[in-house]
C-alpha positions as a Markdown table, in Angstrom:
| # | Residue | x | y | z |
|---|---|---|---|---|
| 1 | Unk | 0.0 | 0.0 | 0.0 |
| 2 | Unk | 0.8 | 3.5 | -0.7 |
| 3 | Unk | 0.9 | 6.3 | 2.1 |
| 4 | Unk | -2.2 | 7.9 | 1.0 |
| 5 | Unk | -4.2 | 3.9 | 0.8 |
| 6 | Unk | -2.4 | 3.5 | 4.7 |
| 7 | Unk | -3.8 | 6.6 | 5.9 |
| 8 | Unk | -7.5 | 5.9 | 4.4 |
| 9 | Unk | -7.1 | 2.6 | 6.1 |
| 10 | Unk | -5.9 | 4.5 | 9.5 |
| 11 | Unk | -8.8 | 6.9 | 9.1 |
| 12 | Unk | -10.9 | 4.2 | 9.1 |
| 13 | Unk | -9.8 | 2.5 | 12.2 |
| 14 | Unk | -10.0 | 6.1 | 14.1 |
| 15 | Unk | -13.8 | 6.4 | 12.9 |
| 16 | Unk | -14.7 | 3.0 | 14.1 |
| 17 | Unk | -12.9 | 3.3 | 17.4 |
| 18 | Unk | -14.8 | 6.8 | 18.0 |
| 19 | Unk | -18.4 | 4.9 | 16.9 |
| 20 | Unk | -17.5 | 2.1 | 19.8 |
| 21 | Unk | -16.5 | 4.8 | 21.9 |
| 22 | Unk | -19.7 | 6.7 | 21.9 |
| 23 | Unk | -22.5 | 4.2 | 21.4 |
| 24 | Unk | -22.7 | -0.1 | 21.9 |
| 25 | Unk | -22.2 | -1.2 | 19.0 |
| 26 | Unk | -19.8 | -3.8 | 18.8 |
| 27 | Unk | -17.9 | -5.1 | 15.6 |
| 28 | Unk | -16.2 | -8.1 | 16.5 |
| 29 | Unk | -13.5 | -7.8 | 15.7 |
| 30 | Unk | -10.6 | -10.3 | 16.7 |
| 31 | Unk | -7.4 | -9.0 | 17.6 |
| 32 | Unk | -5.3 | -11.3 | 15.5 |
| 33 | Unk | -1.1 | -11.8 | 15.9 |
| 34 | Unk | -0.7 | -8.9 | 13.1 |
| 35 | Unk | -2.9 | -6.5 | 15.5 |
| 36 | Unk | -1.9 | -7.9 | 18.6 |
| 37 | Unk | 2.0 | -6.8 | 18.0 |
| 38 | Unk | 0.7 | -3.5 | 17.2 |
| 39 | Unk | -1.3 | -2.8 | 20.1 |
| 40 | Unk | 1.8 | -4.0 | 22.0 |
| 41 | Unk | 4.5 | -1.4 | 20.5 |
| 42 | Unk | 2.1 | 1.4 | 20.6 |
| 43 | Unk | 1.7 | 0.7 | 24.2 |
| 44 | Unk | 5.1 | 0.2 | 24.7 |
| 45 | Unk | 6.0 | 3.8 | 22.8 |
| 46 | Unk | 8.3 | 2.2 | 20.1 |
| 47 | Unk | 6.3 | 3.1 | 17.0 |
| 48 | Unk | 8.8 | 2.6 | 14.1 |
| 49 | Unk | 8.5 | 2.7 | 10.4 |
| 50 | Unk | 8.5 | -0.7 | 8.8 |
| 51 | Unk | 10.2 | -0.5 | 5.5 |
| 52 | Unk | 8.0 | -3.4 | 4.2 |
| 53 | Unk | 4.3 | -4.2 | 5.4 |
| 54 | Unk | 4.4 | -8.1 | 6.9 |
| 55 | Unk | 0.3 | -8.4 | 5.8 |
């Protein structure tokens, strides 16, 4: 993917996260291994750029 197809796909995530956020709707979605590892740098601060998407 491109940067601009990346950030689309980001802006997507944001949107759903606010809908979930504000009402109780519920998507169901699993957090997979991809998602998971993630989740775990952004927790851990150490966001960094991959130089070739693993999905």
């Amino acid at each position: 993917m491109n940067v601009d197809q990346h950030l689309k796909v980001a802006q997507w995530h944001i949107e759903q996260a606010r809908m979930h956020a504000t009402s109780q709707h519920s998507c169901g979605c699993p957090v997979n291994e991809h998602y998971q590892n993630i989740i775990n740098e952004v927790e851990a601060g150490k966001i960094e750029e991959e130089q070739a998407c693993s999905v």
